[in-house]
LOVOMI-678752 format. One record per residue: x, y, z of N, C-alpha, C in turn; residue number from 1; residue in one letter. Coordinates in pm, whole numbers, plus 50000, padded with zeros to 5 digits. Atoms other than C-alpha are relative to their C-alpha. Layout:
   n_u   n_v   n_w  ca_u  ca_v  ca_w   c_u   c_v   c_w pos code
     X     Y     Z     X     Y     Z     X     Y     Z NUM    A
...
! end
This chain:
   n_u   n_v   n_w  ca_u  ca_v  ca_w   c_u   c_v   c_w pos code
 50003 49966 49857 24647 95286 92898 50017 49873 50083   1    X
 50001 50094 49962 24730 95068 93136 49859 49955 50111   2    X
 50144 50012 49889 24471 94878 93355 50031 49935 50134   3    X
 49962 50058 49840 24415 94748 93713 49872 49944 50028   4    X
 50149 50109 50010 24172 94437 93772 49985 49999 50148   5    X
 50071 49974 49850 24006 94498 94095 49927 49869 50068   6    X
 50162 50101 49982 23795 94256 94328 49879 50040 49939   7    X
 50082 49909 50083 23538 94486 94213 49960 50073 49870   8    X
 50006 49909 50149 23587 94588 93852 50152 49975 49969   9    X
 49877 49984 50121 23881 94636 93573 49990 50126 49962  10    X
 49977 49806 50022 23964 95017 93561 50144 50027 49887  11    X
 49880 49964 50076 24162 95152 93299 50037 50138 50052  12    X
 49925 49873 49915 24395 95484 93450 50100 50056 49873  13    X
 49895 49870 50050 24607 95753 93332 50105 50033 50107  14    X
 49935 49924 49910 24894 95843 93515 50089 50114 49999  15    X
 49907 49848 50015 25056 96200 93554 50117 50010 50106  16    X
 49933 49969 49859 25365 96306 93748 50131 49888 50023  17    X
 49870 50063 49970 25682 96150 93895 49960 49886 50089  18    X
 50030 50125 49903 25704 95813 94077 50077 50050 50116  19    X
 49926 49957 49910 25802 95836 94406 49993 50131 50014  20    X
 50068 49865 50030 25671 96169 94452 49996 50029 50179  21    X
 50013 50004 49866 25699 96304 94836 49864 50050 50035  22    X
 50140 49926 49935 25378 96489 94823 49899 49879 49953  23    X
 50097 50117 49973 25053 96343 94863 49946 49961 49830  24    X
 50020 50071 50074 24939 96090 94589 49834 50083 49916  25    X
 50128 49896 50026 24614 96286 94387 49924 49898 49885  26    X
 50092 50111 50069 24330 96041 94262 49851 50054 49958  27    X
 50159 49868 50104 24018 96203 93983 49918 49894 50026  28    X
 50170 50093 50002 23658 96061 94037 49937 50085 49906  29    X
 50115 49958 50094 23434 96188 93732 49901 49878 50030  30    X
 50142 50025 50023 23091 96150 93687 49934 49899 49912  31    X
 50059 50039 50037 22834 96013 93497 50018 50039 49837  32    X
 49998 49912 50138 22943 96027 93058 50053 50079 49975  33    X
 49884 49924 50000 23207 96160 93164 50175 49917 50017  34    X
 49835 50081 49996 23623 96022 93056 50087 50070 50121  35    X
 49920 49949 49906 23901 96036 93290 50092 50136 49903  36    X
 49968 49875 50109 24021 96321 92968 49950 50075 50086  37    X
 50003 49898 49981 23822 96546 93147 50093 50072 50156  38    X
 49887 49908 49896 24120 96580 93440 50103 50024 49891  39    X
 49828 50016 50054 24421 96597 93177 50026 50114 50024  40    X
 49959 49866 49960 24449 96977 93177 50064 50002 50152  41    X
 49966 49928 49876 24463 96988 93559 50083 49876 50061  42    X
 49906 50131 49942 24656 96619 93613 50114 50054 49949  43    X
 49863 49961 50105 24926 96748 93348 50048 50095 50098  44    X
 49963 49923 49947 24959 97056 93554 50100 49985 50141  45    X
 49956 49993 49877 24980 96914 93872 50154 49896 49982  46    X
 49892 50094 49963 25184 96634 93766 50185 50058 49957  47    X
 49892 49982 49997 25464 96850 93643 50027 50132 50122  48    X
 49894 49948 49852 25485 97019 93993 50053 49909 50059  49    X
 49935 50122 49915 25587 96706 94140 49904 49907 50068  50    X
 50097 50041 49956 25239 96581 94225 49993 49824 49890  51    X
 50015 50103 50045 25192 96179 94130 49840 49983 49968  52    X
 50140 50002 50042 24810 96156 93948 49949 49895 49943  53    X
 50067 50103 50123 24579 95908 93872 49874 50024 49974  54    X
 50137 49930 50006 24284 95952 93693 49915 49855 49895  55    X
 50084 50121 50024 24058 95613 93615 49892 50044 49939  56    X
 50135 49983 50065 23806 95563 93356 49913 49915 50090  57    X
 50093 50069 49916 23533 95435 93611 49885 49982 49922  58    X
 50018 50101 50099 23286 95241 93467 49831 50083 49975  59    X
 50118 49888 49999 22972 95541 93457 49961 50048 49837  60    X
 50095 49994 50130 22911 95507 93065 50136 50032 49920  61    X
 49925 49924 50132 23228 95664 92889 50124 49882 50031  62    X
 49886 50078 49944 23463 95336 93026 49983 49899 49884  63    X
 50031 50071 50072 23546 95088 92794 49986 49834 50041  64    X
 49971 50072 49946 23617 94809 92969 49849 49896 50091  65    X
 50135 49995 49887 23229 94650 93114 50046 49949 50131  66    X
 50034 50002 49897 23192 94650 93455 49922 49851 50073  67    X
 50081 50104 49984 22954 94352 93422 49903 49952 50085  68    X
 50078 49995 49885 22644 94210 93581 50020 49945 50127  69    X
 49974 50083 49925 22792 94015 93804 50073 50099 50150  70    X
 49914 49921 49919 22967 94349 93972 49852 50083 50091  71    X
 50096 49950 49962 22782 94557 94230 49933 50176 49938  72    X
 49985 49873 50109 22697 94870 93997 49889 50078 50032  73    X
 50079 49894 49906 22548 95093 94252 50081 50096 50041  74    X
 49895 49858 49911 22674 95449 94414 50135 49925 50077  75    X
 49919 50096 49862 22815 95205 94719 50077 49917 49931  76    X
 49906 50119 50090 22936 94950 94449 50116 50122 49925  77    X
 49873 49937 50128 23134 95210 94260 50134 50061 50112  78    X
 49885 49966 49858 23299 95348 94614 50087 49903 50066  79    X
 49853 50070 50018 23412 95025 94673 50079 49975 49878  80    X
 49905 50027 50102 23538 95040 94328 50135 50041 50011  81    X
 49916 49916 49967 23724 95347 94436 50133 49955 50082  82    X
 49939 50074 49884 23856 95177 94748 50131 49910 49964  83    X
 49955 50118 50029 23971 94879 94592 50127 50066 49906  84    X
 49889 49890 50065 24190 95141 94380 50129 50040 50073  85    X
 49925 49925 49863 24342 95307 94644 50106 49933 50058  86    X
 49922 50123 49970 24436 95011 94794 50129 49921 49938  87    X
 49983 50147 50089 24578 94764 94518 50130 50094 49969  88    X
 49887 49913 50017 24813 95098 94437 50041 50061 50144  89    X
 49969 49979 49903 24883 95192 94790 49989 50171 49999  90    X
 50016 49873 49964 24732 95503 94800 49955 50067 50127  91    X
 50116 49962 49864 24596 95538 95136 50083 50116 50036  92    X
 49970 49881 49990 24585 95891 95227 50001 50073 49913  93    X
 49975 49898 50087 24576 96029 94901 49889 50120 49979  94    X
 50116 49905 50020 24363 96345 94783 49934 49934 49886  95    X
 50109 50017 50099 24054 96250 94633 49952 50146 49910  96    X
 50068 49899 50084 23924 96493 94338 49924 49956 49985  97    X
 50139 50063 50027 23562 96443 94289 49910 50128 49902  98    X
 50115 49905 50066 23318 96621 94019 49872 49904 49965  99    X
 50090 50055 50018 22970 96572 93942 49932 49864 50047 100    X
 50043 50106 49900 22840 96216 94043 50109 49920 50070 101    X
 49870 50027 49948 23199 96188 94127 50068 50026 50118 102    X
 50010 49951 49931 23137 96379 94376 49909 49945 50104 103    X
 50081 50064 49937 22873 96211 94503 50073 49847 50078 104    X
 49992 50174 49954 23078 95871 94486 50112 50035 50081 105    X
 49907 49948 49944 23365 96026 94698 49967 50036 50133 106    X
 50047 50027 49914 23119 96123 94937 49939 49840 50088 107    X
 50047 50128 49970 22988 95738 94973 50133 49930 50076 108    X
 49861 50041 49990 23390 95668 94964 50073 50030 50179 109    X
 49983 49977 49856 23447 95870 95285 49952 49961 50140 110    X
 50099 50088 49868 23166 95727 95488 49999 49893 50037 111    X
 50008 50162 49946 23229 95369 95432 50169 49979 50049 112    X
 49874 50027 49968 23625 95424 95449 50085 50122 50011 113    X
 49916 49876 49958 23748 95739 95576 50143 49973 50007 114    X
 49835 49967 49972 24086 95623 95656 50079 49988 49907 115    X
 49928 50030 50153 24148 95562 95268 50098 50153 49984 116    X
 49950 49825 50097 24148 95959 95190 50065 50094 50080 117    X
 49925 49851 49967 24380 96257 95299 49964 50052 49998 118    X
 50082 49834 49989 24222 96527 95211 49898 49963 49862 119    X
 50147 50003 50100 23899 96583 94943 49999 50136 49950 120    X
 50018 49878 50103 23880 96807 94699 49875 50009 49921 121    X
 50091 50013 50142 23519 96861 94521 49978 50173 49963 122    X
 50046 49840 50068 23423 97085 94265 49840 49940 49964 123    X
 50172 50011 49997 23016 97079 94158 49982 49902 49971 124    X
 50065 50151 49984 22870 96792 94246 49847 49984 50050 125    X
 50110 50031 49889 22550 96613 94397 50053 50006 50124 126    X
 50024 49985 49845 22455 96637 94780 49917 49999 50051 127    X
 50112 49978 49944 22226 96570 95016 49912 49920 49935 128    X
 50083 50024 50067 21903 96469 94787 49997 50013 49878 129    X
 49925 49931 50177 22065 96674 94488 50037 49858 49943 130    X
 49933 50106 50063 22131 96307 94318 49896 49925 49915 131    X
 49922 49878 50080 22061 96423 94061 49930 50099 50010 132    X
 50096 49894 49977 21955 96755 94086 49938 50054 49842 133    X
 50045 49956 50102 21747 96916 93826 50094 50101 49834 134    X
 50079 50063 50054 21768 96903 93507 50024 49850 49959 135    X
 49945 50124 50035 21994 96604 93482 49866 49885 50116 136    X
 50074 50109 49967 21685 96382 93712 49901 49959 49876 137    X
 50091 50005 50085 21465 96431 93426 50069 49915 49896 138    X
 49892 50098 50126 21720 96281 93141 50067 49906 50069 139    X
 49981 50109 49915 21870 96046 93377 49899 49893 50019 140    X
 50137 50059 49978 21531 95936 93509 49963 49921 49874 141    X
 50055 50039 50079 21471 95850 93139 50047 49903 49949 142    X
 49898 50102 49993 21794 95661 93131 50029 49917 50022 143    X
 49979 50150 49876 21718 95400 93364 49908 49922 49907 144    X
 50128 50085 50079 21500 95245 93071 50118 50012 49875 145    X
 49915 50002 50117 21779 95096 92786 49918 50018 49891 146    X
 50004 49959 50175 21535 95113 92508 49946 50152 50014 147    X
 50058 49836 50003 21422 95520 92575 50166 50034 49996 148    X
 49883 49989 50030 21793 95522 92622 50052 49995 49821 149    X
 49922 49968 50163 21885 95406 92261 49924 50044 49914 150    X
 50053 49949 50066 21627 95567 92136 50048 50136 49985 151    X
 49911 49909 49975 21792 95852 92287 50132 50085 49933 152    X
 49833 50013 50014 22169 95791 92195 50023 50081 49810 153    X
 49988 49938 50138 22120 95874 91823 50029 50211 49966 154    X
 49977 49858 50011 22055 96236 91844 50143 50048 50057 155    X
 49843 49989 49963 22372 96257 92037 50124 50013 49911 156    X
 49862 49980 50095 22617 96185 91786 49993 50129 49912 157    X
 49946 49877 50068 22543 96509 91649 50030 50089 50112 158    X
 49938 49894 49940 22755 96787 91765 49910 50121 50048 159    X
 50054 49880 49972 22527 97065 91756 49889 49948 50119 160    X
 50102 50024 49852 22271 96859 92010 50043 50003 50137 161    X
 49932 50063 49887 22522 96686 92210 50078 50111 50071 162    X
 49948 49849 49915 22701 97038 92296 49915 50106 50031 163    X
 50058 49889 49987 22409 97234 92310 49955 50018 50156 164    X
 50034 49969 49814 22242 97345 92672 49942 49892 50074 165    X
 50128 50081 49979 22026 97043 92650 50124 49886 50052 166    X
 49842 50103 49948 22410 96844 92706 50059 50050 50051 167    X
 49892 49951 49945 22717 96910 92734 50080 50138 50069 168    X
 50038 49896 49969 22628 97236 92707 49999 50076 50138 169    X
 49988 49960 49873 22522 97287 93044 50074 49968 50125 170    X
 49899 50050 49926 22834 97131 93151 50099 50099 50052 171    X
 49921 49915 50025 23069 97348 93021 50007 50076 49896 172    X
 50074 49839 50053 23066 97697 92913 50070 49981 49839 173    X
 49995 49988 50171 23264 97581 92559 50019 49841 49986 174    X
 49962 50140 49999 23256 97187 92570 50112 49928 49862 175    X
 49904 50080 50148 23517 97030 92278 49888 49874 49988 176    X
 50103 50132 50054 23308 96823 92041 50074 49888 50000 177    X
 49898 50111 50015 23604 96596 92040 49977 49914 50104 178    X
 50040 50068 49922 23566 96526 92394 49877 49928 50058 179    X
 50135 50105 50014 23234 96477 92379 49934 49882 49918 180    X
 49989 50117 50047 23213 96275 92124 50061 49869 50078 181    X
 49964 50104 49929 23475 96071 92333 49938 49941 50075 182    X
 50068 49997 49882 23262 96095 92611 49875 49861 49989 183    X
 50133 50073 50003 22955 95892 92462 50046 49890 49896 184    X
 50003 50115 50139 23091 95663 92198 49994 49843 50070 185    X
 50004 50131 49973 23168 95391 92416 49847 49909 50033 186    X
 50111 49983 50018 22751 95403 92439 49956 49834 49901 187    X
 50006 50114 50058 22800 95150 92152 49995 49879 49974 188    X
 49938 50132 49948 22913 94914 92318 49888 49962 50103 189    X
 50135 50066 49900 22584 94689 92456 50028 49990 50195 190    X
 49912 50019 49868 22799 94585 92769 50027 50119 50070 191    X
 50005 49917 49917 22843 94927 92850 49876 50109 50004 192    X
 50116 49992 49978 22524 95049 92809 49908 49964 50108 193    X
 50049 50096 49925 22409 94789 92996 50049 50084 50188 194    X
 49918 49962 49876 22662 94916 93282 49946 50155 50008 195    X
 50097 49851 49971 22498 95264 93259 49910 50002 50091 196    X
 50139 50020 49958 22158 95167 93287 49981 49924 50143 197    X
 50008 50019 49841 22222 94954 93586 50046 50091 50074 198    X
 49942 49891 49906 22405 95225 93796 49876 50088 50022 199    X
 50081 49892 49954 22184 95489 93709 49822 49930 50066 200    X
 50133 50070 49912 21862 95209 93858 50030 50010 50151 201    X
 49997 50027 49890 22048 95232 94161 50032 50140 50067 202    X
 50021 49867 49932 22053 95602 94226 49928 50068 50061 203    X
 50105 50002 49891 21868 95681 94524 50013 50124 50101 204    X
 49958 49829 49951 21831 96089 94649 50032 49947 50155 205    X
 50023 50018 49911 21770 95928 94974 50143 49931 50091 206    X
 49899 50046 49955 22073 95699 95004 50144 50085 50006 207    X
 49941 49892 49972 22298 96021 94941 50001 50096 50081 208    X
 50040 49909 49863 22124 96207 95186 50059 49969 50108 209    X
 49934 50056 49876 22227 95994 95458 50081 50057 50031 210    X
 49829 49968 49983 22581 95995 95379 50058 50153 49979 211    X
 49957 49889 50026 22592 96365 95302 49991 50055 50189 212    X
 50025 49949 49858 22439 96418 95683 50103 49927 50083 213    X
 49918 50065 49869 22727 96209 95828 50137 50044 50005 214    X
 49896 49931 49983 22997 96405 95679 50051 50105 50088 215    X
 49956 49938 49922 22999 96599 95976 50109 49966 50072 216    X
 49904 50094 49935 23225 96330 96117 50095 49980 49945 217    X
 49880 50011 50090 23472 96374 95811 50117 50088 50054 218    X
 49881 49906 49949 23798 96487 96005 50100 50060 49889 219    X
 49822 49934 50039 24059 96556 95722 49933 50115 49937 220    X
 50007 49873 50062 24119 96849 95517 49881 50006 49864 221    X
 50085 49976 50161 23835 96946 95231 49981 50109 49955 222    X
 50034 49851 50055 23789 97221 94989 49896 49995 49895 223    X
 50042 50017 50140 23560 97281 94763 49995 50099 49911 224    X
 49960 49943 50085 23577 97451 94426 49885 49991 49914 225    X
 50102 49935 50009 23303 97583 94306 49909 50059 49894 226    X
 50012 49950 50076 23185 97660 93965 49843 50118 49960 227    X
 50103 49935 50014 22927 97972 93966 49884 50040 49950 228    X
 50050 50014 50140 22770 97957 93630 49932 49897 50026 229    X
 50059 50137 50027 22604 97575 93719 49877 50103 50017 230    X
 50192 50031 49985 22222 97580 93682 49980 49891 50056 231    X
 50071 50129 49867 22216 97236 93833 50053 49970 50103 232    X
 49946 49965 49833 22471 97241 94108 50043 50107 50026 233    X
 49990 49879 49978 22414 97552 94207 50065 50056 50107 234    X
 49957 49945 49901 22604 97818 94414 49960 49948 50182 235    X
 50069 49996 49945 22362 97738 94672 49995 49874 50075 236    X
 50040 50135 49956 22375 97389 94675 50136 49950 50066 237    X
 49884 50013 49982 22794 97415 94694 50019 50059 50207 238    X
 49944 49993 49883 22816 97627 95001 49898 49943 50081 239    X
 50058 50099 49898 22524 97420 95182 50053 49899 50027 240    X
 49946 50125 49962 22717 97124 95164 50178 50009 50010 241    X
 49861 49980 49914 23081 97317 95264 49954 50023 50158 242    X
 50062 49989 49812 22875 97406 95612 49940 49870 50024 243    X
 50051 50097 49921 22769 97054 95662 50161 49923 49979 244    X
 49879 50020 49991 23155 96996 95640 50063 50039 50083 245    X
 49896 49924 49902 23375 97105 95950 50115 50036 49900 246    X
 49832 49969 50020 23654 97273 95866 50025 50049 49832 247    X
 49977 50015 50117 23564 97286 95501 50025 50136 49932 248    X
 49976 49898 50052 23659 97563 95270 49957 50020 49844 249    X
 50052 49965 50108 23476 97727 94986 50043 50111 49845 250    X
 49981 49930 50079 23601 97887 94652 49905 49990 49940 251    X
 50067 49992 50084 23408 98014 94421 50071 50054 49873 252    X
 49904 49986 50108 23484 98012 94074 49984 50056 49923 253    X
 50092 49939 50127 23311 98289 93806 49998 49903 49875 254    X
 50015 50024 50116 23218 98200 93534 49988 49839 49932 255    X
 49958 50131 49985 23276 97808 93543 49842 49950 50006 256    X
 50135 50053 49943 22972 97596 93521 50029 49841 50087 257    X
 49974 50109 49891 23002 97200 93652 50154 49964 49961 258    X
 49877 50090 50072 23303 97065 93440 50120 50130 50053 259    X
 49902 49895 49965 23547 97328 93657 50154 49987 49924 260    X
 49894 50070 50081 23828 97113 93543 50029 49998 49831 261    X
 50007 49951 50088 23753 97215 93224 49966 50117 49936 262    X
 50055 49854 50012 23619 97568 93239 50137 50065 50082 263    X
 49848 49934 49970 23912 97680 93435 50127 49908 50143 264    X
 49950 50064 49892 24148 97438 93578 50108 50049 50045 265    X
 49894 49946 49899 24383 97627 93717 49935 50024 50153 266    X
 50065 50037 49880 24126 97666 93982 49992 49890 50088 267    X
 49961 50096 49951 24159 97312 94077 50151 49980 50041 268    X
 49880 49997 49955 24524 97290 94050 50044 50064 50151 269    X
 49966 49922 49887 24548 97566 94317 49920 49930 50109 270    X
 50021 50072 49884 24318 97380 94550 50058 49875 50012 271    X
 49934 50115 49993 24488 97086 94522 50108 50015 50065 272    X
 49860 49985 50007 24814 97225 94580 50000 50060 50161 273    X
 50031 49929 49917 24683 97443 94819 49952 49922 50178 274    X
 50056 50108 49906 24521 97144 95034 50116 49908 50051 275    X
 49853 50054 49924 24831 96999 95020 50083 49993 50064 276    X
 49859 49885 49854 25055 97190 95291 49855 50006 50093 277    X
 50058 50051 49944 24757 97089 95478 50018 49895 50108 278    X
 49916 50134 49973 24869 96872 95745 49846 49924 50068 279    X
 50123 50071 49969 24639 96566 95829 50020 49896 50156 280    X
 49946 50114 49885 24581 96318 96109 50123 49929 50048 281    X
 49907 50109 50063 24784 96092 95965 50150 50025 49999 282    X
 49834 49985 49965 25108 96243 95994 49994 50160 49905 283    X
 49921 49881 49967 25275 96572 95904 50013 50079 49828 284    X
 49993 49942 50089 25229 96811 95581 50173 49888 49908 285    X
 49884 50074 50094 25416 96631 95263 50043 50065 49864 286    X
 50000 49944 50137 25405 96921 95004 50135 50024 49980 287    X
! end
């Protein structure tokens, strides 16, 4: 894969889609232990409509690349990671995709630099105080301590734990052991461990709250996409934080729990596509 050395970090990317592409540019934020693998289904899709995709391993545990201590490896540190992305490839204006704490960092992304993003696309994410919402604060929470961590990590490598409800499980409704496996191996690696455990010290319900209450002031286009099935970002928690959105628009998705993009991404595709003939501030529908 190729990479891109940031002021802020060294991101390795994926790219889908045609160069030179007239429609708007479409950039994946995953979560926490989670690879940029889990857009390929819905990057592949989009990128052979004519959509240009990038989808960055960001540096949230499944990246191989460390992050290091020397970087700021907080919510706010990873948004300017985002930023610094955006930028360095001349994406300004593009649609952000955001899941899970990806979602969260997309929100941080908009507040400190709105005029980066075009339009926003999340599917189940944190919000508000939700960061993290139950049950991921409890295993998280336990996370922020490397040796309960590798005390941890072992049971993982088996399949039947690491996919069961207690994981991946309650990600997605049939998780591939393949990808999960992918998902955690880089774990191995001290340096990124390390880059875990600091991030998740700097996750703060409070400092999301803020920025979730200021998205009222987020002018462009957003949708969100919705997976019905979550137990931890629940129905509940999705359309509370499309009404603290102007303008924002809510699908809901059966059956789908957080990993939408993997439970049924054709659902994404269509908001994406859909957001796209969207016209923004910035100048004039480009689908």
């Amino acid at each position: 894969m190729p990479t891109s050395s940031l002021p802020s970090g060294t991101v390795e990317y994926r790219v889908y889609g045609p160069d030179g592409s007239e429609r708007p540019p479409v950039v994946f934020v995953h979560g926490v232990l989670a690879p940029a693998a889990l857009w390929h289904e819905v990057a592949a899709r989009l990128g052979a409509a004519g959509f240009r995709c990038y989808a960055p391993d960001w540096p949230l545990g499944s990246h191989r690349i460390p992050w290091g201590s020397s970087a700021d490896r907080s919510p706010a540190g990873a948004a300017r990671l985002i930023a610094d992305f955006l930028e360095a490839h001349d994406l300004r204006g593009a649609t952000l995709v955001g899941n899970d704490t990806g979602g969260a960092l997309c929100q941080f992304l908009v507040d400190a630099r709105p005029d980066l993003v075009g339009r926003l696309v999340l599917t189940n994410c944190d919000a508000f105080d939700q960061f993290p919402p139950q049950p991921f604060k409890a295993t998280l929470g336990l996370m922020k301590s490397k040796v309960i961590t590798r005390i941890m990590l072992p049971a993982m490598w088996f399949r039947s734990i690491r996919n069961s409800p207690l994981g991946y499980g309650l990600l997605a409704t049939d998780p591939d052991p393949a990808f999960t496996a992918a998902a955690i191996a880089p774990l191995r690696d001290a340096a990124i461990l390390d880059d875990l455990v600091a991030f998740l010290r700097q996750v703060r319900p409070a400092d999301l709250a803020a920025v979730t209450s200021r998205l009222e002031s987020f002018t462009a286009p957003v949708a969100l996409v919705w997976g019905m099935a979550d137990g931890a970002f629940t129905p509940a928690l999705g359309r509370r934080l499309a009404a603290a959105i102007p303008g924002a628009t809510f699908t809901e998705v059966p059956g789908s729990r957080t990993f939408v993009a993997l439970d049924r991404p054709e659902a994404v595709v269509d908001a994406v596509t859909r957001i796209s003939a969207v016209p923004t501030a910035s100048g004039p529908d480009l689908s």
